[in-house]
C-alpha positions as MATLAB code, in Angstrom:
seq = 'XXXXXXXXXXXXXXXXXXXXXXXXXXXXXXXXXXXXXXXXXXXXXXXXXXXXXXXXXXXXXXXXXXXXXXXXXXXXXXXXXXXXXXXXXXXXXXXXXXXXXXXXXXXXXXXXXXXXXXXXXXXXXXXXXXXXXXXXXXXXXXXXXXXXXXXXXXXXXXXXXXXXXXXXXXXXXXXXXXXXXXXXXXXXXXXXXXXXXXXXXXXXXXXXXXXXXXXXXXXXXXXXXXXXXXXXXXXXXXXXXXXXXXXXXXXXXXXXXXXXXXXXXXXXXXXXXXXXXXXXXXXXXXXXXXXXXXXXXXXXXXXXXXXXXXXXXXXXXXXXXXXXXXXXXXXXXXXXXXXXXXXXXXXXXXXXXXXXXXXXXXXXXXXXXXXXXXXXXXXXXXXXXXXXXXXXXXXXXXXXXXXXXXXXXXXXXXXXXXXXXXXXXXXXXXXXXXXXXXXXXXXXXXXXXXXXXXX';
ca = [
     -24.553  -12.374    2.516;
     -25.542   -9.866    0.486;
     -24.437   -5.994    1.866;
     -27.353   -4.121    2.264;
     -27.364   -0.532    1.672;
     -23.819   -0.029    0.458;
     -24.419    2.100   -2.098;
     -25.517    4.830    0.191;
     -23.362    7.647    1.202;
     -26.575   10.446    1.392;
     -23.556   13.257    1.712;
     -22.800   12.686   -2.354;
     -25.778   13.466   -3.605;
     -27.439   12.571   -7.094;
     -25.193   10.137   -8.845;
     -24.726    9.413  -12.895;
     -26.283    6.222  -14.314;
     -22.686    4.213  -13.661;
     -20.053    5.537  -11.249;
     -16.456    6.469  -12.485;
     -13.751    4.324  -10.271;
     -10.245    5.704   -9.347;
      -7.382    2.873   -8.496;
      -4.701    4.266   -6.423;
      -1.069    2.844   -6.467;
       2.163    3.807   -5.079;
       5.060    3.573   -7.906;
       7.840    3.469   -5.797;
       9.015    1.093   -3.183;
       5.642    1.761   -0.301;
       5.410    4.773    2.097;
       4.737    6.890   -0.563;
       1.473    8.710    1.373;
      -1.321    6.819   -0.219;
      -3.691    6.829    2.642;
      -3.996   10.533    2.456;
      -4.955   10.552   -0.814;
      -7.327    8.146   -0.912;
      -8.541    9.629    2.254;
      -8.816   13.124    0.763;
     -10.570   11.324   -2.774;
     -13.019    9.060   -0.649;
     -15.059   12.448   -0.343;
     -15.936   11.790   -4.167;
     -16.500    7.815   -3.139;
     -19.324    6.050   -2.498;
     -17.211    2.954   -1.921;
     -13.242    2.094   -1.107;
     -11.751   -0.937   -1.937;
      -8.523   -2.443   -0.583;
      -7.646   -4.877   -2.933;
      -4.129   -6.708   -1.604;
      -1.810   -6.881    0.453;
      -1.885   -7.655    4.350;
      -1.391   -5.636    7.909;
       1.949   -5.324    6.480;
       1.297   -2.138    4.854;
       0.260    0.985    6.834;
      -1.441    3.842    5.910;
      -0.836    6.872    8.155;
      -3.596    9.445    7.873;
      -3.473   13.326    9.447;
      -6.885   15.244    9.563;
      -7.090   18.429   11.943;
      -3.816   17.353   13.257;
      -5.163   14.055   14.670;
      -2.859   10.963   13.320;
      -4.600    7.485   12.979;
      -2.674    4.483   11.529;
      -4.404    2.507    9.221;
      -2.986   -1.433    8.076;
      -5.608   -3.396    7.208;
      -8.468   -1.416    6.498;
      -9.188    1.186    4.003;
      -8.227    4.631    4.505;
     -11.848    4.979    3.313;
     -13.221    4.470    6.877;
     -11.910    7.743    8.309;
     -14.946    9.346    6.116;
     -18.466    8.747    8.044;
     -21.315    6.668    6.039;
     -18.360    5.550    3.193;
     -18.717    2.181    3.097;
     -15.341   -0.350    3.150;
     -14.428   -3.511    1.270;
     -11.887   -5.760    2.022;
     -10.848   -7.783   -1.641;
     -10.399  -11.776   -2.261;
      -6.491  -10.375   -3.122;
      -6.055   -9.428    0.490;
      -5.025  -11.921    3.338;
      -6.118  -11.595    6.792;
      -5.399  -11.824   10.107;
      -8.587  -12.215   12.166;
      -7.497  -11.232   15.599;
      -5.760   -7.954   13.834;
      -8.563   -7.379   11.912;
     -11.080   -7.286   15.512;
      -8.287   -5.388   16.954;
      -8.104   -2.418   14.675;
     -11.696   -2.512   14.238;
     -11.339   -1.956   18.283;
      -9.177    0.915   17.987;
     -11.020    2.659   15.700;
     -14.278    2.533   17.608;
     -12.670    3.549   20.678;
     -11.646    6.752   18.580;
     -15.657    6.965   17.998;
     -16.276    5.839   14.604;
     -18.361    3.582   13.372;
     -16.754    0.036   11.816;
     -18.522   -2.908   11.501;
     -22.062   -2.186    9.326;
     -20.235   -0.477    6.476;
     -16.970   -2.633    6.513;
     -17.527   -5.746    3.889;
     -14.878   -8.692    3.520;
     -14.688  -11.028    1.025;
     -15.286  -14.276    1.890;
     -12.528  -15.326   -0.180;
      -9.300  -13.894    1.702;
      -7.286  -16.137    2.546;
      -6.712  -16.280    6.348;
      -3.687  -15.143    7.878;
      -2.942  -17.694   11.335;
      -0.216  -18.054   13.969;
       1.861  -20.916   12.128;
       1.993  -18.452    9.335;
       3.589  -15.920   11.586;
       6.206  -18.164   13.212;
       7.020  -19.748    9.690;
       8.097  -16.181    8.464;
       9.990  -15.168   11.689;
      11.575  -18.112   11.770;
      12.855  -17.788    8.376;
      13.679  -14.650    8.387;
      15.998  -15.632   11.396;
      17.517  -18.876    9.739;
      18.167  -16.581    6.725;
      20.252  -14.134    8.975;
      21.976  -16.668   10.751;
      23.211  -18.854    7.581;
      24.498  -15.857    6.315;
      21.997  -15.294    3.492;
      20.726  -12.230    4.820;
      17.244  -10.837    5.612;
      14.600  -10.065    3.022;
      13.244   -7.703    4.939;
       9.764   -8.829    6.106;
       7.478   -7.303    8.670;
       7.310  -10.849    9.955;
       3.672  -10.726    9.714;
       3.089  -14.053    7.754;
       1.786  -12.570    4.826;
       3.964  -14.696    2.531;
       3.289  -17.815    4.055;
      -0.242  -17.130    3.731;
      -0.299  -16.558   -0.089;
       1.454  -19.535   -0.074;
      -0.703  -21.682    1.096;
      -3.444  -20.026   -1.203;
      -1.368  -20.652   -4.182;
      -1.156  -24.163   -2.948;
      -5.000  -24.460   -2.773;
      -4.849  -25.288    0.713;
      -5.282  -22.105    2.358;
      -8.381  -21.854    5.205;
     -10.256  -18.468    3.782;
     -12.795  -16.364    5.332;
     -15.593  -18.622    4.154;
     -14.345  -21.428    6.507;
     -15.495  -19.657    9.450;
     -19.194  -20.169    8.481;
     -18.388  -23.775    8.917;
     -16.718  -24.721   12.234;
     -16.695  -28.850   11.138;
     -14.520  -27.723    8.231;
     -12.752  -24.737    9.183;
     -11.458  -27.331   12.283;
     -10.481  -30.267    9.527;
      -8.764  -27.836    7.343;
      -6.881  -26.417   10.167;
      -5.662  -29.765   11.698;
      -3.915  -30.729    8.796;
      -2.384  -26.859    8.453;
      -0.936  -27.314   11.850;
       0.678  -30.354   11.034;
       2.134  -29.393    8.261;
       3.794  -26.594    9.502;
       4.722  -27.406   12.594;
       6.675  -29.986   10.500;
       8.187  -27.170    8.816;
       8.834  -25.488   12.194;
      10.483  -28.326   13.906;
      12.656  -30.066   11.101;
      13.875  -27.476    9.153;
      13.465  -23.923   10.967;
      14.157  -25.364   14.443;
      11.321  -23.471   15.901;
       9.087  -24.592   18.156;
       5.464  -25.542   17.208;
       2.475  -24.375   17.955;
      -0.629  -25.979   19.715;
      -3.608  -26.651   17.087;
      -6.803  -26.197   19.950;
      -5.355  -22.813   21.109;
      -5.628  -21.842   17.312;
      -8.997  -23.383   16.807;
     -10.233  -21.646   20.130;
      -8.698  -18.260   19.023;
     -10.459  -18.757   15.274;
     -14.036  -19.484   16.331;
     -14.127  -16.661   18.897;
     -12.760  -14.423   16.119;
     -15.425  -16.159   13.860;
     -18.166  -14.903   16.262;
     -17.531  -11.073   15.290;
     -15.988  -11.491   11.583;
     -18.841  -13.431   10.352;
     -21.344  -10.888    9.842;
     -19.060   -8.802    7.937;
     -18.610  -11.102    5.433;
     -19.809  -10.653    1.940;
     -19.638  -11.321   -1.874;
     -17.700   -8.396   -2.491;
     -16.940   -8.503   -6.063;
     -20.916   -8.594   -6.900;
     -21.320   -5.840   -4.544;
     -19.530   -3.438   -6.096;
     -20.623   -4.208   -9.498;
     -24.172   -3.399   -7.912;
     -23.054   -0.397   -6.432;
     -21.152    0.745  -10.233;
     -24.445    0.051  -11.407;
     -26.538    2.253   -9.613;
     -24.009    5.159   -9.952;
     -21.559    4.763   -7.322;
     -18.001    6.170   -7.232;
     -15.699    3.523   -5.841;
     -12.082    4.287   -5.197;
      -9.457    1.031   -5.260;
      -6.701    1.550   -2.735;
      -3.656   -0.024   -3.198;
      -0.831   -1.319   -0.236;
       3.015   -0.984   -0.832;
       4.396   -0.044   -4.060;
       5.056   -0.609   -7.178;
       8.521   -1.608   -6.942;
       7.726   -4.157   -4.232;
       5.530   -6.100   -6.813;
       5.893  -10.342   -6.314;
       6.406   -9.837  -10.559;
       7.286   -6.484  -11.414;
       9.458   -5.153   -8.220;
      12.952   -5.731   -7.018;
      12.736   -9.746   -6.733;
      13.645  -11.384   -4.335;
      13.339   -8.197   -2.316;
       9.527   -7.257   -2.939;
       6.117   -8.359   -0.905;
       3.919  -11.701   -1.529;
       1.137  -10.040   -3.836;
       0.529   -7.847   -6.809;
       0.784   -4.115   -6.107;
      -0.446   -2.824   -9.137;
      -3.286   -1.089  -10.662;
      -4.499   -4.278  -12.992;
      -4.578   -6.270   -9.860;
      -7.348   -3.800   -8.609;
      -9.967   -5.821  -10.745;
      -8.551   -9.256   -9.749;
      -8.037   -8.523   -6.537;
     -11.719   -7.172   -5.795;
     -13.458   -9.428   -8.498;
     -14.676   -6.752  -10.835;
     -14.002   -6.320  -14.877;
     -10.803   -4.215  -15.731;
     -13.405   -2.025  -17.273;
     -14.592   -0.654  -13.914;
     -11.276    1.066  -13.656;
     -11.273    4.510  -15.109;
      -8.327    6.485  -14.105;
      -4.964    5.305  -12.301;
      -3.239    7.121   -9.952;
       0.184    6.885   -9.552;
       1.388    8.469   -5.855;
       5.303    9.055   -5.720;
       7.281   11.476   -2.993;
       9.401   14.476   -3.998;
      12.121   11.710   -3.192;
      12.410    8.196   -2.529;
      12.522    6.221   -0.121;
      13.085    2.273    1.001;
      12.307    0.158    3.990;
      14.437   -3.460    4.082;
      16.698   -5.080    2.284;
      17.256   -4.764   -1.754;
      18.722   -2.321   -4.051;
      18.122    1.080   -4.159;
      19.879    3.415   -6.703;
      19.878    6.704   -5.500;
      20.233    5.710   -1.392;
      21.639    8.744    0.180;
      23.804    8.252    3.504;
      21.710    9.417    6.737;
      24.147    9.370    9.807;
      25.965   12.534    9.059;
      23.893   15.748   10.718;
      23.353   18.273    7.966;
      23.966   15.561    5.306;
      21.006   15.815    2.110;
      20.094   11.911    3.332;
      20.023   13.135    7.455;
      17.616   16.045    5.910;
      15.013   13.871    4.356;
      15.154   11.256    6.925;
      14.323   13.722    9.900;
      12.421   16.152    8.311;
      10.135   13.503    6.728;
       9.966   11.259    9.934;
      10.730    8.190    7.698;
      10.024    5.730   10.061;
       7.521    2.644    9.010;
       4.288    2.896   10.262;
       3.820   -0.532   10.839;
       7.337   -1.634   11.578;
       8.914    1.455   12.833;
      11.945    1.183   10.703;
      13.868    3.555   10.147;
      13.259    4.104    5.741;
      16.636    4.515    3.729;
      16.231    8.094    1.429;
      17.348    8.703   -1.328;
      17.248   11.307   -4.647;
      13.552   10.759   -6.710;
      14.198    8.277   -9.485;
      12.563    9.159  -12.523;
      13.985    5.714  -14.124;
      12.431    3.876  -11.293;
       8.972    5.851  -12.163;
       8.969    5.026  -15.779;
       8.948    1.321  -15.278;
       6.001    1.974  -12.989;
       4.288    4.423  -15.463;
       4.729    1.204  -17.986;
       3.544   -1.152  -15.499;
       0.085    0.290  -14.290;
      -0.555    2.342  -17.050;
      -0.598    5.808  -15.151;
      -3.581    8.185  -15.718;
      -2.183   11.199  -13.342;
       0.551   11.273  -10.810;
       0.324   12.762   -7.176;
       3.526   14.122   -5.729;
       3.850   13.979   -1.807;
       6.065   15.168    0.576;
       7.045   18.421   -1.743;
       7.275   20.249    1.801;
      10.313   18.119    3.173;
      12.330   19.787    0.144;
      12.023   23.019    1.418;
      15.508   24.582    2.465;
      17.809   22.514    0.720;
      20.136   24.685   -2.013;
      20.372   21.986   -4.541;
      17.989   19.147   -5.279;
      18.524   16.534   -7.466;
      16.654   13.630   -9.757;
      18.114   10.325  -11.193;
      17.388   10.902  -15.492;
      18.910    7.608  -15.812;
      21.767    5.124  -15.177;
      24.782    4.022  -16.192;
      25.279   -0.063  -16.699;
      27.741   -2.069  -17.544;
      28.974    1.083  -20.015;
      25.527    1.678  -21.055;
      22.934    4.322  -20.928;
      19.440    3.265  -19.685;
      16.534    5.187  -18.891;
      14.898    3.004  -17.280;
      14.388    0.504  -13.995;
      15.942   -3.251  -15.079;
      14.299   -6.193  -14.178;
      16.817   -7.749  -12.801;
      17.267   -6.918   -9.123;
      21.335   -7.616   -9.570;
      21.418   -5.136  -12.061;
      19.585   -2.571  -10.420;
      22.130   -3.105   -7.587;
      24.742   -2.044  -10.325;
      23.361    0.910  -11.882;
      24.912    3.920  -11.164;
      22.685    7.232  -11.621;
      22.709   10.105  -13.914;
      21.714   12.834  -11.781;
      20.171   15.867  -13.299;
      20.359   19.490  -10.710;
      17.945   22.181   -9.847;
      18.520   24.720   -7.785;
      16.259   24.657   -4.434;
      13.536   27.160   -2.758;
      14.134   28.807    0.792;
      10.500   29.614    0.991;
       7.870   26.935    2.835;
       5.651   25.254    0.435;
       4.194   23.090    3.440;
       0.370   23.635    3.488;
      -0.046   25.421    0.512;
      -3.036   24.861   -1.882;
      -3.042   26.748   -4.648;
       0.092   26.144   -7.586;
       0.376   29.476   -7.916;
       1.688   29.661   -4.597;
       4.428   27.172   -4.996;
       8.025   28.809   -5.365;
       9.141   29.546   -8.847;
      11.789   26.454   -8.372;
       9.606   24.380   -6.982;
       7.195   24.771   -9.902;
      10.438   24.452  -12.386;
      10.818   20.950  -10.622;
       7.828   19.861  -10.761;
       7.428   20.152  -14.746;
      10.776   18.898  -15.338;
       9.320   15.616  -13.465;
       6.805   15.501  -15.515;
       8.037   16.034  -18.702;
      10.897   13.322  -17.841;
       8.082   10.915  -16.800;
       5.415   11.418  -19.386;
       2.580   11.480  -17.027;
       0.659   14.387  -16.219;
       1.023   15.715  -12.903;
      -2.425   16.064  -11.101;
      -1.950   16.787   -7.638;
       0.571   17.555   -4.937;
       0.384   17.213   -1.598;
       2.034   19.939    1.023;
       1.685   18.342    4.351;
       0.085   15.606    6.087;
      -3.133   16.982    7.004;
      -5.984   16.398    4.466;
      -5.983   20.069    3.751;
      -2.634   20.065    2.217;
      -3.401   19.667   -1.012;
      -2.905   21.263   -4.443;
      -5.169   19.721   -7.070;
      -4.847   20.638  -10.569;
      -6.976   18.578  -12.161;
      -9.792   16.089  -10.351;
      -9.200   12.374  -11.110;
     -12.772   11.918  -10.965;
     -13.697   14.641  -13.386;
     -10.589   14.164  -15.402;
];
């Protein structure tokens, strides 16, 4: 199926002969407030794009106070007549996928004839959720410890579509097939679940019933995304490509063994969706005023949080670091300028957005990680090597805090004098301009100092 009329977004008005794309990526380790942004840059869209990742990311969105939570589909869809893609790079869950479609038309907007999905994603199915509880458990009770999954399946799902036997989207236009494929899934895991995992398995009609009712509804959603939105570039549109997680939860790049199932960075925006790296003009890189971690895995500058009036108790309450799909609790910690440098390097950073500037406010002394120290040498930069990341020890660089609120203010003129001082020490330690920051979680907290679709 071909989308019909997805170019359109009448609010934008005349458009260039080609549009100018935006990818948005988080360079730290998730949670770093990328659905606001692309929520506040989808006014410049004609088009969003989520290009990987599962329902195991969530995107937490504030406008006029009102919070909606966001995990599969693009922040994009909070802005009426923008029309939504769902990339080949993404797996997903059908029944998820109907029921946050149903939550968001119970909050009265309108889902289904501007959301597109490719009919390449892989499918995300029950087997593939036991298989990563279950291991998650075995892992915990041998003793190995947890990875730290949601538990979702997601990694058994790009598993099986590395192993070119994954059921995609495309299967549900073909019951006969889509019920083949799917018998000899079941088996096969259930194998996995009974000999090895000791779980129990699961019953293959119950999952074929569930599918094709899903099927009913998903089917005329899906589409041939990647030639859509080279259409759409052609006749002018702005599309925006919205990243999940971070950059230092990348299957290659991150903290490995401790990262997601899929690429989280900006070049996977092209593969991801099916367009030419060409169609991506300008990278954003979104990072907090700090950092922060959900799960297992290393984390440099990890502050403690269970001592009231502590710096880590500060930035954990004040932020409400919490997941927003898993309801975690996230471990805080000083910003890591090392940590952005490898991701600078990695997606090739046009402008950075800094978030969460607000939750500094009030502290005397703030601090940033320059560097570490490893194995008696200097580094200014992230390893590779999650073991060594584990034993770097950080050079911490101070700056004196701000008692005055910066929270909802727009203009940088506004921002204290030490705030401002931190800020351009950030940048100059990182390299990469600083384009935005935001103040708050509402869309209006922003300070943008210079447009990344004029830039």
């Amino acid at each position: 199926m071909q989308p019909e009329g997805l170019h359109l977004n009448k609010q934008q008005g005349p458009r260039p002969t080609r549009g100018r794309n935006v990818v948005v990526v988080g360079t730290q380790w998730g949670d770093e407030g990328k659905g606001k942004m692309v929520d506040w840059l989808t006014e410049h869209a004609h088009g969003v794009v989520r290009f990987q990742g599962g329902h195991n990311a969530g995107h937490t969105l504030v406008i006029r106070g009102q919070k909606t939570a966001l995990q599969l589909i693009p922040s994009g869809v909070m802005r009426d007549g923008v029309p939504c893609y769902i990339g080949n790079g993404v797996v997903v869950d059908p029944a998820h996928l109907l029921q946050e479609i149903q939550r968001l038309e119970a909050a009265g907007l309108e889902v289904r004839s501007r959301l597109f999905v490719s009919e390449s994603c892989p499918l995300i199915l029950p087997f593939h959720v036991a298989v990563d509880q279950a291991r998650e458990g075995l892992r915990e009770s041998s003793g190995a410890g947890k990875i730290g999954t949601t538990g979702k399946g997601i990694g058994p799902a790009y598993e099986d579509k590395v192993a070119r036997r994954a059921l995609r989207a495309q299967d549900l236009k073909h019951p006969e097939r889509f019920a083949a494929k799917l018998r000899d899934l079941v088996d096969l895991h259930n194998f996995a679940l009974g000999g090895y995992l000791h779980a129990k398995p699961l019953e293959y009609q119950a999952i074929l019933d569930a599918s094709m009712h899903a099927a009913e509804q998903i089917r005329p959603m899906l589409a041939d995304v990647g030639y859509a939105l080279h259409q759409a570039h052609l006749d002018g549109a702005n599309l925006l490509f919205e990243g999940a997680q971070g950059t230092l939860l990348d299957i290659d790049h991150g903290t490995y063994p401790f990262v997601t199932s899929s690429n989280c960075v900006a070049g996977n925006a092209a593969a991801g969706s099916g367009v030419g790296p060409d169609m991506l003009h300008y990278v954003l890189g979104i990072t907090k005023a700090y950092t922060t971690r959900v799960g297992s895995g290393p984390f440099p500058t990890e502050l403690p949080m269970d001592q009231p009036g502590s710096v880590g108790h500060h930035l954990s309450t004040v932020g409400q670091e919490r997941g927003t799909v898993t309801g975690r609790a996230r471990r805080c910690g000083w910003l890591d300028t090392a940590a952005l440098k490898r991701s600078t390097i990695i997606n090739g950073l046009s402008g950075l957005c800094i978030t969460k500037l607000d939750v500094l406010d009030g502290l005397p002394e703030i601090k940033a990680c320059v560097g570490y120290k490893l194995g008696g040498q200097s580094i200014d930069v992230l390893p590779l090597d999650a073991d060594e990341v584990a034993a770097c020890e950080p050079v911490y660089e101070s700056f004196a805090g701000w008692t005055e609120k910066t929270a909802g203010l727009t203009q940088w003129e506004q921002l204290p004098l030490n705030a401002r001082r931190y800020l351009e020490r950030v940048q100059s330690l990182i390299g990469t301009p600083i384009d935005m920051v935001s103040t708050g979680p509402d869309r209006e907290h922003t300070i943008l100092l210079r447009h990344p679709y004029q830039a």
